[in-house]
C-alpha distance (Angstrom), angle and dihedral (degrees) to the residues before:
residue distance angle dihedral
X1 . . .
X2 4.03 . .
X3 3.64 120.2 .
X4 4.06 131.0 -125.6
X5 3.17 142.6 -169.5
X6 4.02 84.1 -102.0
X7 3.90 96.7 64.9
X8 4.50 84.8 41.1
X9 4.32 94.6 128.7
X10 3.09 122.6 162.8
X11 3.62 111.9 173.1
X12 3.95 123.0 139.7
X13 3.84 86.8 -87.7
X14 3.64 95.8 61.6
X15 3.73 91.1 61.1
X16 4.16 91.4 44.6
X17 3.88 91.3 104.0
X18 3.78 114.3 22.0
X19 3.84 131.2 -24.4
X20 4.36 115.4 -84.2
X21 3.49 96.6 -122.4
X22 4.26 77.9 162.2
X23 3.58 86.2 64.1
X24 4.02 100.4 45.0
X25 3.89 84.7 42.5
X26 4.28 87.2 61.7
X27 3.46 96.2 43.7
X28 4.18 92.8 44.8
X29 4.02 82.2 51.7
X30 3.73 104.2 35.9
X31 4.23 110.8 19.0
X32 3.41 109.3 13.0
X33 3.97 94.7 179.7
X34 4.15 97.6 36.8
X35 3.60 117.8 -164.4
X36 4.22 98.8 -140.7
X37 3.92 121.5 -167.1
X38 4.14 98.2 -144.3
X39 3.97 101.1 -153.4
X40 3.79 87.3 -147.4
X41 3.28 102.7 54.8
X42 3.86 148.3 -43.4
X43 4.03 123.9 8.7
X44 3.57 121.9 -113.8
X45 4.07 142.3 -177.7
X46 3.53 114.2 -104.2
X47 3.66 100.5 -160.1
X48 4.03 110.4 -174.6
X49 4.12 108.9 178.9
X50 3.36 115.3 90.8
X51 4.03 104.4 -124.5
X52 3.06 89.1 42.4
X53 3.61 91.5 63.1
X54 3.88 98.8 42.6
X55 3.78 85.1 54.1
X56 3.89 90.8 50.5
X57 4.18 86.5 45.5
X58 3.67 94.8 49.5
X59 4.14 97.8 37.5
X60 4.27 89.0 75.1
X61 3.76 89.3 152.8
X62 3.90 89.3 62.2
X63 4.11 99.2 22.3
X64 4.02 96.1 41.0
X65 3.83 118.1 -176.3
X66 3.85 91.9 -160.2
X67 3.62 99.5 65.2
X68 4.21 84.5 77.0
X69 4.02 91.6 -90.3
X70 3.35 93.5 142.7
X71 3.68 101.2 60.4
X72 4.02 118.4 71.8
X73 3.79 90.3 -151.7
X74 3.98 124.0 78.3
X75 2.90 117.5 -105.5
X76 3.82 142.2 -176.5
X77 3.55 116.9 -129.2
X78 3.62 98.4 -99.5
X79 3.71 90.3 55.7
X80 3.74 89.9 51.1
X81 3.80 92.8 49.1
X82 3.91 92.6 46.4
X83 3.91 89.0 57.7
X84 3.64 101.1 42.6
X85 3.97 111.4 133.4
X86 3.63 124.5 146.8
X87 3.41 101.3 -65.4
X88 3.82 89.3 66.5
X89 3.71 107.4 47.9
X90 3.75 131.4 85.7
X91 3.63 132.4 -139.5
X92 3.62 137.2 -43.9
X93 3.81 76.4 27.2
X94 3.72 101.1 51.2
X95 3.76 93.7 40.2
X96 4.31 88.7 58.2
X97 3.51 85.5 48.2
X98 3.88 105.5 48.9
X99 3.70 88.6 44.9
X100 3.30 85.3 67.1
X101 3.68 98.6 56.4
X102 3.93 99.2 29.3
X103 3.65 100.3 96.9
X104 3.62 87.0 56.4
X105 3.61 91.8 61.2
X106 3.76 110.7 52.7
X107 3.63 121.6 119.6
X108 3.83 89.5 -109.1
X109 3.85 87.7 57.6
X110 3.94 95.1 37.9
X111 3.95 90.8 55.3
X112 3.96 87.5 51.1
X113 3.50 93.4 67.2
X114 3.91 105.2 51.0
């Protein structure tokens, strides 16, 4: 059976087993920025080429992680505040807090713990 674009899901299930490279091969081909209707909660873009997603990553004005983006759940803006690490800040904020953790990241460092 072929795949489309109509059979693309990509809810927790569909990553139980193995990861659907099948599925991120269609979309790279056919709909490289996918509009997907999550039936648990918000929509999102699944972009799947690669400059495309450095150009997302590095546009945070447009693509902002503090706006709760990086949860799939709604939620209100208290939730969103009370969760925010990291991941869900933008710059200067997210650049004060990686330099905090950056040293701990290095491939020196990484090796050190396997």
């Amino acid at each position: 059976m072929t795949q489309t674009l109509a059979d693309v899901y990509l809810d927790n299930d569909a990553f139980a087993e193995r990861i659907p490279h099948e599925t991120f091969t269609l979309m790279r081909h056919q709909a490289p920025v996918h509009w997907y209707d999550w039936e648990y909660g918000k929509w999102f873009w699944c972009i799947t080429r690669y400059d495309d997603v450095v150009a997302v990553l590095k546009d945070w004005r447009t693509f902002s992680s503090e706006t709760g983006a990086t949860a799939l759940e709604d939620l209100d803006p208290d939730q969103i505040e009370a969760r925010k690490s990291m991941l869900d800040t933008d710059p200067p904020k997210h650049s004060s807090l990686r330099a905090i953790v950056n040293k701990g990241f290095t491939p020196r460092a990484v090796a050190a713990y396997g």
